[in-house]
Structures are given as structure tokens and as C-alpha cells.
N, CA, C and O atoms as CSV, one atom per row, in Angstrom:
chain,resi,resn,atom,element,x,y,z
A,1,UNK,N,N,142.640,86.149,120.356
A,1,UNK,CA,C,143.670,85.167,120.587
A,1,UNK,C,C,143.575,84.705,122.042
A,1,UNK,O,O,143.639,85.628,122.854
A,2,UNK,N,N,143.430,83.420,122.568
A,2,UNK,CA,C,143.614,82.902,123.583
A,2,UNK,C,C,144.375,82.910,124.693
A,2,UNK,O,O,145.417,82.475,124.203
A,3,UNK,N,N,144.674,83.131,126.103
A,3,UNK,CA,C,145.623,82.995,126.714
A,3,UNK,C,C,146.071,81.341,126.843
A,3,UNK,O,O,145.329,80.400,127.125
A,4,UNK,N,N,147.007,81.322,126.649
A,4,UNK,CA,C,147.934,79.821,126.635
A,4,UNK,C,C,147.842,79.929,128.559
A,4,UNK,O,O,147.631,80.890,129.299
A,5,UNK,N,N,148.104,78.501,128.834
A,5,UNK,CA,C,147.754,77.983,130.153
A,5,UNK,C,C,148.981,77.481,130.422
A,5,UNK,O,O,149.487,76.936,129.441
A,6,UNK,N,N,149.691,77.471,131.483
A,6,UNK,CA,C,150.931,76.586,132.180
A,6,UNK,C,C,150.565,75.952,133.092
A,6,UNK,O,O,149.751,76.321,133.939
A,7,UNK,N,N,151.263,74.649,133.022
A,7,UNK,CA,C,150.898,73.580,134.111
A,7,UNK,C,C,151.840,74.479,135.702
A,7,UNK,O,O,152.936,75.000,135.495
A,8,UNK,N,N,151.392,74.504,136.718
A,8,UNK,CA,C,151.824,75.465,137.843
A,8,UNK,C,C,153.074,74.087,138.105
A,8,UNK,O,O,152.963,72.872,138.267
A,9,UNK,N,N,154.366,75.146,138.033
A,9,UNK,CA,C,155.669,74.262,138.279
A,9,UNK,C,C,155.851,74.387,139.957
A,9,UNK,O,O,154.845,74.719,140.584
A,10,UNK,N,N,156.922,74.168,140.595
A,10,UNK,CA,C,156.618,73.968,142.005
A,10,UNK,C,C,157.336,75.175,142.363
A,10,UNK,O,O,158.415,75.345,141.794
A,11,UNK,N,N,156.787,76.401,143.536
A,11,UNK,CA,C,157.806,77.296,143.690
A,11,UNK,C,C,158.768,77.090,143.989
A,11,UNK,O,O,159.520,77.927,143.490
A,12,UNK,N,N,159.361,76.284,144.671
A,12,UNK,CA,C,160.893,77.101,145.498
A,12,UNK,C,C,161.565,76.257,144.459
A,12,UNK,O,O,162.172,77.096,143.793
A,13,UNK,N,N,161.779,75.222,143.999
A,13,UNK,CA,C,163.026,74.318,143.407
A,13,UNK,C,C,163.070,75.714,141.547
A,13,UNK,O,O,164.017,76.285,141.005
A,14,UNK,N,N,161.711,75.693,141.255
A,14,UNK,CA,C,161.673,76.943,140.100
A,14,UNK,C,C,162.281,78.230,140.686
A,14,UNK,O,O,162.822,78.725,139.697
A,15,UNK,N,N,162.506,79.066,141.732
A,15,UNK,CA,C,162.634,79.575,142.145
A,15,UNK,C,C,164.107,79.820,142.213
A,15,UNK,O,O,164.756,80.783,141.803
A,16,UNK,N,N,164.656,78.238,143.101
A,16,UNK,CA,C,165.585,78.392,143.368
A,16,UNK,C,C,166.971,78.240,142.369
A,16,UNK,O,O,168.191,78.313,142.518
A,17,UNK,N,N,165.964,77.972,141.213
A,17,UNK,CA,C,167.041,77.899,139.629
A,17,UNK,C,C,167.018,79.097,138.826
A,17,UNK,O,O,167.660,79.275,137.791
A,18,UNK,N,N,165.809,80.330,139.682
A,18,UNK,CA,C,165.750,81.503,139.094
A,18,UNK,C,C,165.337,81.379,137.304
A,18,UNK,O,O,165.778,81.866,136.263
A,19,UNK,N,N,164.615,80.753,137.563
A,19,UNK,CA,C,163.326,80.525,136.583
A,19,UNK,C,C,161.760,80.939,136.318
A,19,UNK,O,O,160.997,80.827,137.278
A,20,UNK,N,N,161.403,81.263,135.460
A,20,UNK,CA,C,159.966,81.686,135.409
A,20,UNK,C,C,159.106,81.181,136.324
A,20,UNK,O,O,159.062,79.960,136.480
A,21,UNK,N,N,158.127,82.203,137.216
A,21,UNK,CA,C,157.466,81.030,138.562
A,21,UNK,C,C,155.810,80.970,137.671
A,21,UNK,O,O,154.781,80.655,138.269
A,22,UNK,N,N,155.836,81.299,136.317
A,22,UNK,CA,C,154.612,81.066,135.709
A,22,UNK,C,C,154.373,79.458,134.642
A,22,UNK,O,O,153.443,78.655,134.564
A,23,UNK,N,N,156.024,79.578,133.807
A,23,UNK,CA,C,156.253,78.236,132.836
A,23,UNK,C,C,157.417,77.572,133.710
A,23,UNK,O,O,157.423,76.371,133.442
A,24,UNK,N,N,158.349,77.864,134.598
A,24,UNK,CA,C,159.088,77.269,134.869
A,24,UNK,C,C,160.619,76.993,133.470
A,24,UNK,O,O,161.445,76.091,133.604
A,25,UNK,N,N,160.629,77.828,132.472
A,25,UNK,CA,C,161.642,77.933,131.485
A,25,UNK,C,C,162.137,78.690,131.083
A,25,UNK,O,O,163.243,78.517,130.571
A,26,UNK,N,N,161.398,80.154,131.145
A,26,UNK,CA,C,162.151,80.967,130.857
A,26,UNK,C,C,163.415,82.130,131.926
A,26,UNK,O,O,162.539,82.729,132.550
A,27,UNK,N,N,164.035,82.416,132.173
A,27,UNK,CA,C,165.331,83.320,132.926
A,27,UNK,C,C,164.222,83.947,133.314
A,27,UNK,O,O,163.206,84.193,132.664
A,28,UNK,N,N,164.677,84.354,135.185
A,28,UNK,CA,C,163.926,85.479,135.650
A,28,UNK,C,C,164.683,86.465,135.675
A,28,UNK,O,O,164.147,87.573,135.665
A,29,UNK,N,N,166.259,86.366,135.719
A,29,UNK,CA,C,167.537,87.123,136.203
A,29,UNK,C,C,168.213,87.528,134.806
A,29,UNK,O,O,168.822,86.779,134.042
A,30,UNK,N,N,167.915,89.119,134.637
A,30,UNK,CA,C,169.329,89.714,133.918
A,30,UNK,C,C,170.325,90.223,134.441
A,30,UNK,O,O,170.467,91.409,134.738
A,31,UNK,N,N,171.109,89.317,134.591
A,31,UNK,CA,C,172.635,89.842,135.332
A,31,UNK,C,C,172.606,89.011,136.451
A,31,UNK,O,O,172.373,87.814,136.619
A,32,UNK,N,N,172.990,90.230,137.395
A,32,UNK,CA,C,173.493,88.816,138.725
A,32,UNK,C,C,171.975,89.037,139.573
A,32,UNK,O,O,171.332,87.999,139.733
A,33,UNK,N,N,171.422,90.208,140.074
A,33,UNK,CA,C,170.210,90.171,140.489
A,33,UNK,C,C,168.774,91.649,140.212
A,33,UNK,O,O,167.944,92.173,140.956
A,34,UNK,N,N,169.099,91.786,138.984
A,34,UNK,CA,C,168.179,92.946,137.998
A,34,UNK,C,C,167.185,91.548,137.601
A,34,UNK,O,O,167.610,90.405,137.765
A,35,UNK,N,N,166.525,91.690,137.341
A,35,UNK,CA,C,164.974,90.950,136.966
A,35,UNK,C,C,165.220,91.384,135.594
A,35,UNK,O,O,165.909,92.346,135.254
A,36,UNK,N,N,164.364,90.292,134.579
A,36,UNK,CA,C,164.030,90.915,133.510
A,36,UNK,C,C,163.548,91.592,133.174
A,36,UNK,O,O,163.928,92.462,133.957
A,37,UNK,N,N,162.512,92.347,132.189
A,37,UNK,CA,C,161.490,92.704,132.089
A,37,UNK,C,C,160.102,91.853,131.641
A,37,UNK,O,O,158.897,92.094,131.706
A,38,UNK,N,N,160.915,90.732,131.155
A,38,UNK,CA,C,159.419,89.450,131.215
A,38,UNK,C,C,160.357,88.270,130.359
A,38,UNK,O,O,161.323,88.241,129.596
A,39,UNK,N,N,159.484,87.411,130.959
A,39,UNK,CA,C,159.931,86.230,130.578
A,39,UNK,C,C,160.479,85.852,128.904
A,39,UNK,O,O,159.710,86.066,127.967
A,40,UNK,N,N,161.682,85.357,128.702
A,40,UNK,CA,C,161.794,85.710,127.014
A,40,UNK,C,C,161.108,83.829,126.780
A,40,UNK,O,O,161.238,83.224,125.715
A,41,UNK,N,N,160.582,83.371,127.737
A,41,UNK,CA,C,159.779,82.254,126.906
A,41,UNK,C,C,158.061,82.195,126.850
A,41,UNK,O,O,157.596,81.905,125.748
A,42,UNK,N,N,157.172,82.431,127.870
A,42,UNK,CA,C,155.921,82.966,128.023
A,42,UNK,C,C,155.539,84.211,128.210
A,42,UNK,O,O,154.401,84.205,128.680
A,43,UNK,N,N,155.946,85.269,128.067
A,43,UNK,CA,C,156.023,86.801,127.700
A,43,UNK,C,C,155.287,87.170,129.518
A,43,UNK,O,O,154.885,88.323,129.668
A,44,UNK,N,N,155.223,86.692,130.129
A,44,UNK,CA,C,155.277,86.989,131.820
A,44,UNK,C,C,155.604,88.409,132.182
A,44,UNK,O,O,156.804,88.684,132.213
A,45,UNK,N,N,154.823,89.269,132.433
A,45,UNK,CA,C,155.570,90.690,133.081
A,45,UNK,C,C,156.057,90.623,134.071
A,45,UNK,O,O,155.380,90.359,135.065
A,46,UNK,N,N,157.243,90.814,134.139
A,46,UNK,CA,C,157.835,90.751,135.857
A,46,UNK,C,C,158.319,92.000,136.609
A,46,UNK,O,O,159.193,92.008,137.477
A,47,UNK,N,N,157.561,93.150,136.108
A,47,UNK,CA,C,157.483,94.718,136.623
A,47,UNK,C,C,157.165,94.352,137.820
A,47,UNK,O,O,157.903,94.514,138.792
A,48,UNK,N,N,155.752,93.693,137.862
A,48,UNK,CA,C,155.347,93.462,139.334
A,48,UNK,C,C,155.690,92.792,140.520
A,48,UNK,O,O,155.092,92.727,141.593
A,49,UNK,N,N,156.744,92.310,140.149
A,49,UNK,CA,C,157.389,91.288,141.692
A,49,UNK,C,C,158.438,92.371,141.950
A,49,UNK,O,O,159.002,93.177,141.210
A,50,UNK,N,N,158.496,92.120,143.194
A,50,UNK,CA,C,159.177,92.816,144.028
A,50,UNK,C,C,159.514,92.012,145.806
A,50,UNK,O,O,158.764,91.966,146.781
A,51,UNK,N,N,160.591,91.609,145.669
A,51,UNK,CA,C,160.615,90.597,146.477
A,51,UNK,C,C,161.509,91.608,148.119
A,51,UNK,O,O,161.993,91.085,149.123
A,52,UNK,N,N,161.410,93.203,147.753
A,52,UNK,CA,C,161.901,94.094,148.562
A,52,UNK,C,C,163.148,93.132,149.561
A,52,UNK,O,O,163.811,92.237,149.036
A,53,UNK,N,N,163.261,93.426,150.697
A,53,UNK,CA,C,164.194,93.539,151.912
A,53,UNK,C,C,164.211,91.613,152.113
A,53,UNK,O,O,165.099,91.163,152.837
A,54,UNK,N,N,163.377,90.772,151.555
A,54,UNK,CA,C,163.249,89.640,151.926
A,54,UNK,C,C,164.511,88.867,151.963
A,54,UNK,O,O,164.982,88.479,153.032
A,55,UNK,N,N,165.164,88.593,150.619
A,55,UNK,CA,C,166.337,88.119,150.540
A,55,UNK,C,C,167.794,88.261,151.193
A,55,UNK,O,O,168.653,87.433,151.496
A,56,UNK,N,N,167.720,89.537,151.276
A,56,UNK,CA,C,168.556,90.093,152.457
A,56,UNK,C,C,168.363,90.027,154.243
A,56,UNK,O,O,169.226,90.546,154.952
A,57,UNK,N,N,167.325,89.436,154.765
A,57,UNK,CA,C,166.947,89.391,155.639
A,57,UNK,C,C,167.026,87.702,155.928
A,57,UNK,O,O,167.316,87.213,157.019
A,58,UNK,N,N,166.716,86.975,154.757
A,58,UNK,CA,C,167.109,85.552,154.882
A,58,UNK,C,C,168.531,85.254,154.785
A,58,UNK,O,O,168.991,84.299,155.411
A,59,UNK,N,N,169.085,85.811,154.231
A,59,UNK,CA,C,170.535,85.274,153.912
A,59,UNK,C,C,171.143,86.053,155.179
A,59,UNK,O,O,171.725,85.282,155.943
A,60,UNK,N,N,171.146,87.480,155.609
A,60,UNK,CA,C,171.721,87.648,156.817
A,60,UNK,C,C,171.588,86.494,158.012
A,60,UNK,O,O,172.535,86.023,158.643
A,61,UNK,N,N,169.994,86.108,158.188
A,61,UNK,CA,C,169.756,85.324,159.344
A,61,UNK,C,C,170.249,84.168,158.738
A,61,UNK,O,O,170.591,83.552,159.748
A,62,UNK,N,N,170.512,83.475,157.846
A,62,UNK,CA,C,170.785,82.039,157.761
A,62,UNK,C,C,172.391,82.517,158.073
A,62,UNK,O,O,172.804,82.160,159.176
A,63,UNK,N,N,173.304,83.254,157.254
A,63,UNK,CA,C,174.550,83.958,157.443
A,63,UNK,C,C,174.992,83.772,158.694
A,63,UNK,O,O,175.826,82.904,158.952
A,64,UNK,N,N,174.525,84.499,159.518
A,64,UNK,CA,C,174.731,84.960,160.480
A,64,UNK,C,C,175.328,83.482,161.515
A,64,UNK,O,O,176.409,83.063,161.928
A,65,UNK,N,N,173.769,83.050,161.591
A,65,UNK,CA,C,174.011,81.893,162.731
A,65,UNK,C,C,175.014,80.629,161.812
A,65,UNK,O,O,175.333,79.714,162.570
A,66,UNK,N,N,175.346,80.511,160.890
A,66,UNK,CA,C,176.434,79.371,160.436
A,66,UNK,C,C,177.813,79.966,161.151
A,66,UNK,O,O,178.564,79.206,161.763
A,67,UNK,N,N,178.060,81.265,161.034
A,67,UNK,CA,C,179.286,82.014,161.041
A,67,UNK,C,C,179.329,81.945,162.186
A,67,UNK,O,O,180.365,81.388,162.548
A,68,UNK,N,N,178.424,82.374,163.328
A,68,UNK,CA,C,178.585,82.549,164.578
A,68,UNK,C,C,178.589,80.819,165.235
A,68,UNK,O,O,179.271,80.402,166.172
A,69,UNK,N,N,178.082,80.425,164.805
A,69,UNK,CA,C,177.810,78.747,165.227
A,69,UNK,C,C,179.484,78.252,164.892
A,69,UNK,O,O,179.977,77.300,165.496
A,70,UNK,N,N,180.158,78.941,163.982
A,70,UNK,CA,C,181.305,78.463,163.242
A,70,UNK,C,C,182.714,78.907,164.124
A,70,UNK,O,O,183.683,78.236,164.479
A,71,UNK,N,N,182.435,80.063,164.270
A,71,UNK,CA,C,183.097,80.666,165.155
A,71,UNK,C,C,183.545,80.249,166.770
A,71,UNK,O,O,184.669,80.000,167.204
A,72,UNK,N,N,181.931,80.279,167.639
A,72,UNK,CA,C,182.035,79.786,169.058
A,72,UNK,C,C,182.779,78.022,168.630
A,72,UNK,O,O,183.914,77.730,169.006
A,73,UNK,N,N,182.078,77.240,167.986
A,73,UNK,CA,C,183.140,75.949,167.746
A,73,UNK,C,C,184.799,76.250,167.485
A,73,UNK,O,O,185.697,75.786,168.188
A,74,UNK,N,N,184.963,77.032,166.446
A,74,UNK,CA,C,186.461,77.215,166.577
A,74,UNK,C,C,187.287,77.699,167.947
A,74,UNK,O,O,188.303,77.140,168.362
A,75,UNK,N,N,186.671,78.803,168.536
A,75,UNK,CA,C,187.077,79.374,169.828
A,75,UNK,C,C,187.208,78.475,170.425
A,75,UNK,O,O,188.373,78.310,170.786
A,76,UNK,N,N,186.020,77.208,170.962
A,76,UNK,CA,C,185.733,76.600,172.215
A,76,UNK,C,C,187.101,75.286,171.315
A,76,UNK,O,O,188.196,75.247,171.876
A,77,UNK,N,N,186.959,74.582,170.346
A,77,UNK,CA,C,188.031,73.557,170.107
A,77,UNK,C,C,189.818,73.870,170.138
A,77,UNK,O,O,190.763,73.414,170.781
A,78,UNK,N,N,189.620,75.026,168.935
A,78,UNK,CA,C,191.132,75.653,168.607
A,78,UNK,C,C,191.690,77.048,169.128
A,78,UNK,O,O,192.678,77.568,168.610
A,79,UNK,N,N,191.090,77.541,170.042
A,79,UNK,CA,C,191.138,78.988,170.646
A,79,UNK,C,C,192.170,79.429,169.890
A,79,UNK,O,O,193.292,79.390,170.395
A,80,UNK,N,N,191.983,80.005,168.350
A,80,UNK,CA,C,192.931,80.683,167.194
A,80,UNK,C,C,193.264,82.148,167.854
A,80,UNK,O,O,192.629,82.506,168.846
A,81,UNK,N,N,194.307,83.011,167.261
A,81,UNK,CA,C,194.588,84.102,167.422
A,81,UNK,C,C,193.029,84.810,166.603
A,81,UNK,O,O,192.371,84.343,165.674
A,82,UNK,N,N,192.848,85.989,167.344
A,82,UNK,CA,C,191.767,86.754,166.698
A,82,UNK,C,C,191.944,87.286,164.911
A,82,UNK,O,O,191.026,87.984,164.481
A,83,UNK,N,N,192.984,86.976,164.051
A,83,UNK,CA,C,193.187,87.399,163.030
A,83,UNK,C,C,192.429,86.348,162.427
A,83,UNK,O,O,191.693,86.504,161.453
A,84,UNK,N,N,192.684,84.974,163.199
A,84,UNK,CA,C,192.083,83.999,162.201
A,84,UNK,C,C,190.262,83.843,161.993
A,84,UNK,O,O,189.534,83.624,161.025
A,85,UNK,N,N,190.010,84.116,163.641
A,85,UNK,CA,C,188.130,84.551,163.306
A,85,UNK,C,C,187.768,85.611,162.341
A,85,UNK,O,O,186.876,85.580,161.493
A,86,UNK,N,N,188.726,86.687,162.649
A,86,UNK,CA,C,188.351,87.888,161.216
A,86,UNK,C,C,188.511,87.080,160.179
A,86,UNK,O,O,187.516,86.920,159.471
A,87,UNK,N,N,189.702,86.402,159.827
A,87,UNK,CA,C,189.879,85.564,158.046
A,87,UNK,C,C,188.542,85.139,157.809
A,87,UNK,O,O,187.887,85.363,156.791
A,88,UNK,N,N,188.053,84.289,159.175
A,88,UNK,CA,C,187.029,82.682,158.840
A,88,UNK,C,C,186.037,83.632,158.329
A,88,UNK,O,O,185.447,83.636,157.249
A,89,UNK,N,N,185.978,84.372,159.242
A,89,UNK,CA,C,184.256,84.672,159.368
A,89,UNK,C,C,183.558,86.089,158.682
A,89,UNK,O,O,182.404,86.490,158.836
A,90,UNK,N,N,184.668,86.706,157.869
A,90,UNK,CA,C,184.810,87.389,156.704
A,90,UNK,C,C,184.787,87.330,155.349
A,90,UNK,O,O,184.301,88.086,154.507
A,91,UNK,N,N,185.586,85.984,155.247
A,91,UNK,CA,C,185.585,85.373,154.152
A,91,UNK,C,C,183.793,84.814,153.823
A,91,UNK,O,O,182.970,85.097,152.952
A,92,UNK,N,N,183.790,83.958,154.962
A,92,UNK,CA,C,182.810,82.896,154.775
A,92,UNK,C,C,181.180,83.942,154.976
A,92,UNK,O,O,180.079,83.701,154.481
A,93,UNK,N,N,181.561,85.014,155.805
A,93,UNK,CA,C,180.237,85.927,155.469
A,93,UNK,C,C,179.922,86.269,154.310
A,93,UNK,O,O,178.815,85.940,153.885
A,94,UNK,N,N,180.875,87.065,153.455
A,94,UNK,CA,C,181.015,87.535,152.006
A,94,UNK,C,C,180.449,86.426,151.179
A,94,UNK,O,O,179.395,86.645,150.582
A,95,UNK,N,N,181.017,85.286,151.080
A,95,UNK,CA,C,181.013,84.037,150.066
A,95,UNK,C,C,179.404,83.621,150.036
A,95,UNK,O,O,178.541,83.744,149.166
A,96,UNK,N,N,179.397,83.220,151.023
A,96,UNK,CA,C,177.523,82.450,151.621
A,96,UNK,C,C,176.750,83.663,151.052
A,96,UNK,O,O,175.883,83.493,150.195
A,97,UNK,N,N,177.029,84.748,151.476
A,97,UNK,CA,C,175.489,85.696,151.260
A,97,UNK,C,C,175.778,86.260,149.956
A,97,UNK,O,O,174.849,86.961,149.555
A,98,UNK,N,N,177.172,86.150,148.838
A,98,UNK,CA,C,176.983,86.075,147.582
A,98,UNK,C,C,176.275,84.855,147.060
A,98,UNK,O,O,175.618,84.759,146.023
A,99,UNK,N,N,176.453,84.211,147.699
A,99,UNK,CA,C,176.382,82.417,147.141
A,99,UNK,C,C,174.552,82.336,147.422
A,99,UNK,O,O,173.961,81.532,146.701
A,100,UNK,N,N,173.704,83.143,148.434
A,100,UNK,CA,C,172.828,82.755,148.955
A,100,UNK,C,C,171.678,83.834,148.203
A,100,UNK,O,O,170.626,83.360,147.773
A,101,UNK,N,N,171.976,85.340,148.081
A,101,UNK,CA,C,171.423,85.799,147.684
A,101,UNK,C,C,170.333,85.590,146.433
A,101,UNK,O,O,169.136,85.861,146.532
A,102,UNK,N,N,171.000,85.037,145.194
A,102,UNK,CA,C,170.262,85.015,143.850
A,102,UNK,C,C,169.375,84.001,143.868
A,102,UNK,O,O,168.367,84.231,143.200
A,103,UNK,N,N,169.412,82.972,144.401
A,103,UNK,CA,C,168.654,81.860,144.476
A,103,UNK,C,C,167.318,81.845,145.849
A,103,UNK,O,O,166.346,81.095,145.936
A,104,UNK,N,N,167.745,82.943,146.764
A,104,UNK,CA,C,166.421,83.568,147.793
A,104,UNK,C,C,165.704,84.417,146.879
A,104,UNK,O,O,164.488,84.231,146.902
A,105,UNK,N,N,165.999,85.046,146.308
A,105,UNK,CA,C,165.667,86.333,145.933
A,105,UNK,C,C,164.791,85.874,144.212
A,105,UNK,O,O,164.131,86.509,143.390
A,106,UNK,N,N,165.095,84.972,144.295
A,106,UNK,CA,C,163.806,83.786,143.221
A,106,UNK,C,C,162.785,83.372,143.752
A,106,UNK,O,O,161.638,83.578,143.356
A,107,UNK,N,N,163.189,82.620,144.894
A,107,UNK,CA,C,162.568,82.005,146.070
A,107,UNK,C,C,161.377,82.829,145.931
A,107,UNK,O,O,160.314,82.751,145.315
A,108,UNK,N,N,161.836,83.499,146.582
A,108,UNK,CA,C,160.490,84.501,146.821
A,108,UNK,C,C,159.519,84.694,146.060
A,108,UNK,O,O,158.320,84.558,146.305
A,109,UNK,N,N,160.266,85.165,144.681
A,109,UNK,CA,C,159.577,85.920,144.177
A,109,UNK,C,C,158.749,84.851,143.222
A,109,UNK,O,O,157.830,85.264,142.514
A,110,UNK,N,N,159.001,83.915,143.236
A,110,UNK,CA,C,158.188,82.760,142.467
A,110,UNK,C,C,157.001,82.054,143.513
A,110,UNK,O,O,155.962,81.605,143.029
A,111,UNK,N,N,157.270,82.009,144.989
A,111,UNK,CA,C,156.621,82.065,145.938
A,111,UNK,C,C,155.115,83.066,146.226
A,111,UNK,O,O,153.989,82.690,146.551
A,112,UNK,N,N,155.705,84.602,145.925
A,112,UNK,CA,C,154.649,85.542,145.806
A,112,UNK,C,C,153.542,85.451,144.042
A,112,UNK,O,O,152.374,85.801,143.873
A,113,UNK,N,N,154.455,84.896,143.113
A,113,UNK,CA,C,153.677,85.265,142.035
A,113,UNK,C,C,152.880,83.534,142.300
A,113,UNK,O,O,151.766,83.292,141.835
A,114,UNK,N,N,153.711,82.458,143.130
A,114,UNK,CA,C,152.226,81.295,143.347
A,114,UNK,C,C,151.369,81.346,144.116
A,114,UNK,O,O,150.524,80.471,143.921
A,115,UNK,N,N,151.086,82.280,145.314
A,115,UNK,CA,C,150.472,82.756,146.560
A,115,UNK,C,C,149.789,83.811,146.076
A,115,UNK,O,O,149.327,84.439,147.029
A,116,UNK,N,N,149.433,84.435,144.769
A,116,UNK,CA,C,149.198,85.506,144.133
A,116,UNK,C,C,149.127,86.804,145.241
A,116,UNK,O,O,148.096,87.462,145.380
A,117,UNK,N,N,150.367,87.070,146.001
A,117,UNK,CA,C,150.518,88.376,146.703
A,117,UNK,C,C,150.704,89.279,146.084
A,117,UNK,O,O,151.226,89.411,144.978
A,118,UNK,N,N,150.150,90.182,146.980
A,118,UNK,CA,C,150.007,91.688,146.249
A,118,UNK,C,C,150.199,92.699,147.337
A,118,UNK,O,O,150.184,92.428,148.538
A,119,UNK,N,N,150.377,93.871,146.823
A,119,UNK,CA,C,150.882,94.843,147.770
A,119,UNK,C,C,149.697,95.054,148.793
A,119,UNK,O,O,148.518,95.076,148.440
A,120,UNK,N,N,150.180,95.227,150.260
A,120,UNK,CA,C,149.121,95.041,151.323
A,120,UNK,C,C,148.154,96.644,151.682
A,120,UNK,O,O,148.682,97.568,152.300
A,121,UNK,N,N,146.668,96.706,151.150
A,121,UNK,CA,C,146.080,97.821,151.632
A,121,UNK,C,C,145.263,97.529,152.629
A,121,UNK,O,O,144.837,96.415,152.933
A,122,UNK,N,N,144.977,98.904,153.311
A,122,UNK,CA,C,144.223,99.301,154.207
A,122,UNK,C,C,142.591,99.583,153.485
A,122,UNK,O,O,142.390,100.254,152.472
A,123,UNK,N,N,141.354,98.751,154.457
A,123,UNK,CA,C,140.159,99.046,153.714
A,123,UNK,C,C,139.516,100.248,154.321
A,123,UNK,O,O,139.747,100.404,155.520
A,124,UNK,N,N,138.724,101.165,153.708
A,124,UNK,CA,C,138.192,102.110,154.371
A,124,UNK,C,C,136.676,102.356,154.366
A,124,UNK,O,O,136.198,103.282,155.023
């Protein structure tokens, strides 16, 4: 039996809909961020991606500097009581890096399976 061929969809926009980074149709995500075990439309194994510490490292740094960028503007315009920077910048940390996580954490990993990365060895 033949392997069937997919036209290569584009990573990040496939990615960022958390979609197959092989057909671009089938769910990569069971649940909010557990992986499947393969694609339920081109039978894709997705044991092998592993998009480790990445997503968390993007969404902190993108996180980070909106909140802090958000913050010094409020200080320097509305100099609020300090309860209200804890509200802003608590709230809006929590929200963004829920909001940011599932759709990096595709990113990637549709990124590594089009870059065909693989775990990095040492030659001897």
C-alpha cells in the first residue's frame, strides 16, 4: 500500500490553529494542551514532537514586556495606588499567557515537524 502525499500547508498560521503540521486538518490538541496520539485525519504520529520549555519561554517573554510596558505607562500617566498595578498586571499576566500558550505551543511544534528537527546529538 502506498504512502499518500500532503501538499506541505504553511507552518505557523497551521500551527497557530493547532492543526496537523503534516495535512493541515486534522486536531493536534486533546484537551487544552496534551497532544494527541496522531492525527484522527492522516494517521500522523505525534509521540515525536516535543516542543519542551519553548512555549513557555515565548509567552513569558512576549508576557512579560506588554505587562511591564503596560504598567511603566500607567505609573508615568495615572500614578494609581499600588493595588491597582497588582489588579492590571495579574489579571492581564494570567489571561495573555492562558490566551498565548496553546496556539505557541502548535507553533512550534508544526515548525519542528516542517524544519524536520530532531533531537540534537553529539558525533563521536
Amino acid at each position: 500500500m502506498g504512502q499518500r502525499t500532503y501538499p506541505q500547508p504553511p507552518p505557523v498560521p497551521t500551527g497557530l490553529r493547532g492543526r496537523c503540521p503534516r495535512c493541515g486538518e486534522g486536531h493536534l490538541f486533546q484537551g487544552y494542551l496534551t497532544l494527541r496520539p496522531s492525527c484522527d485525519a492522516c494517521g500522523l504520529d505525534y509521540e515525536s514532537f516535543d516542543s519542551a520549555d519553548g512555549p513557555a519561554f515565548f509567552v513569558m517573554s512576549i508576557v512579560g514586556l506588554l505587562v511591564v510596558g503596560l504598567a511603566l505607562w500607567l505609573e508615568i500617566t495615572y500614578e494609581p495606588p499600588i493595588w491597582v498595578h497588582a489588579l492590571v498586571a495579574g489579571t492581564l499576566s494570567i489571561g495573555l499567557s492562558l490566551i498565548l500558550v496553546r496556539p505557541l505551543k502548535g507553533m512550534l511544534i508544526a515548525l519542528q515537524y516542517s524544519n524536520k528537527a530532531e533531537q540534537g546529538r553529539f558525533e563521536q
